[in-house]
C-alpha positions as CSV (number, residue, x, y, z in Angstrom):
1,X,8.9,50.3,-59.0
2,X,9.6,47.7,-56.7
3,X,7.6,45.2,-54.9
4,X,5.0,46.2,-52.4
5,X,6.8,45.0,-48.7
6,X,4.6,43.7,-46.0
7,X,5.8,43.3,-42.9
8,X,4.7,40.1,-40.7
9,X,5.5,41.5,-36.9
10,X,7.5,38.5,-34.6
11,X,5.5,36.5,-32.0
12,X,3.6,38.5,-29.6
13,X,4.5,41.6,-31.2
14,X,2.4,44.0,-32.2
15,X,2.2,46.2,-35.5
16,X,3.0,49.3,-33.9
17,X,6.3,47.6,-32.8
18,X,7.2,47.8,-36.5
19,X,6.8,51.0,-37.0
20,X,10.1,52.3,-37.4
21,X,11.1,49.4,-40.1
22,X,7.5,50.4,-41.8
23,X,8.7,53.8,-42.2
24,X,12.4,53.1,-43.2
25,X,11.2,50.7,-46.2
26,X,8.7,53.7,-47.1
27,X,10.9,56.5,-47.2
28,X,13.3,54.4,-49.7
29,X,10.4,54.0,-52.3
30,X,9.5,50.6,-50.9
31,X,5.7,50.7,-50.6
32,X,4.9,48.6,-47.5
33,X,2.4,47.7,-44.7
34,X,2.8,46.0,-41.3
35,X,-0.3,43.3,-40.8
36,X,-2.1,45.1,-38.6
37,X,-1.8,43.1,-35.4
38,X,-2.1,43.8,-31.6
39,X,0.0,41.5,-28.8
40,X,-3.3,40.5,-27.7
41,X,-3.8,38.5,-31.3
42,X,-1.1,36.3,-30.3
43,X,-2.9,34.9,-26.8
44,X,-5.3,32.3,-29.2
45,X,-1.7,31.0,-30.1
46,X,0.0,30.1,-27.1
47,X,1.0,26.8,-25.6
48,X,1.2,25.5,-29.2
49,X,-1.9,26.3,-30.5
50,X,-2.9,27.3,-34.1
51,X,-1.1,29.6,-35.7
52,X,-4.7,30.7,-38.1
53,X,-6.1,33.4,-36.6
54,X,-2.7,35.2,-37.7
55,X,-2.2,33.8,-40.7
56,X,-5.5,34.5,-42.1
57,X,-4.5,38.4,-41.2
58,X,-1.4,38.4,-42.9
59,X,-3.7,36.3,-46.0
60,X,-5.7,39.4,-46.2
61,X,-3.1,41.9,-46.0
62,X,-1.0,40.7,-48.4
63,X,-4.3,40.2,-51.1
64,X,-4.8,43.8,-50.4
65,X,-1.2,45.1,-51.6
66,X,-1.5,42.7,-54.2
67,X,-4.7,44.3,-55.5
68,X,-3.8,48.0,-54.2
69,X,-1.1,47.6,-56.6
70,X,-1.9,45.5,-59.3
71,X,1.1,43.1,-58.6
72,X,1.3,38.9,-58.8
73,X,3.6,39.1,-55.9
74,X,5.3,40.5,-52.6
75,X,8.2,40.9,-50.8
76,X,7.3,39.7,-47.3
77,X,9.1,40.4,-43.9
78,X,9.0,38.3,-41.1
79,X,10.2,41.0,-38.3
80,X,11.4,38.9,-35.1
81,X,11.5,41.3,-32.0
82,X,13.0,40.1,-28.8
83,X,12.9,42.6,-26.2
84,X,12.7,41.1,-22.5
85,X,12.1,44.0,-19.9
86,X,12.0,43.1,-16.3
């Protein structure tokens, strides 16, 4: 069986912006999770601020896979989404 995946979504993105990836991984036996963040989680982060707040949710998702599926270690994914709109 292969790793559990989770997936860390790219600065002021949100989980559901991962969606897609989340379900590709799935769907080739890759069990995997996005950390389930909103764009609003990023705001405490701006103008250089510490990175914590998402950092202690991607801490608890990953200790959750790990336990969920009784492995010492994840793959982990660090999705980067740039998608300016104007």
């Amino acid at each position: 069986m292969p790793l559990p995946t989770v997936i860390l979504p790219g600065y002021f993105a949100a989980a559901s912006d991962c969606r897609e990836l989340e379900k590709s991984l799935v769907d080739r036996g890759f069990p995997t999770v996005t950390v389930p963040l909103v764009k609003g989680d990023w705001l405490p982060t701006f103008g250089g601020r510490s990175m914590v707040p998402i950092l202690r949710q991607l801490d608890r998702t990953v200790k959750q896979m790990l336990q969920q599926y009784g492995v010492p270690q994840i793959d982990l994914v660090g999705q980067s989404i740039l998608d300016f709109r104007f």
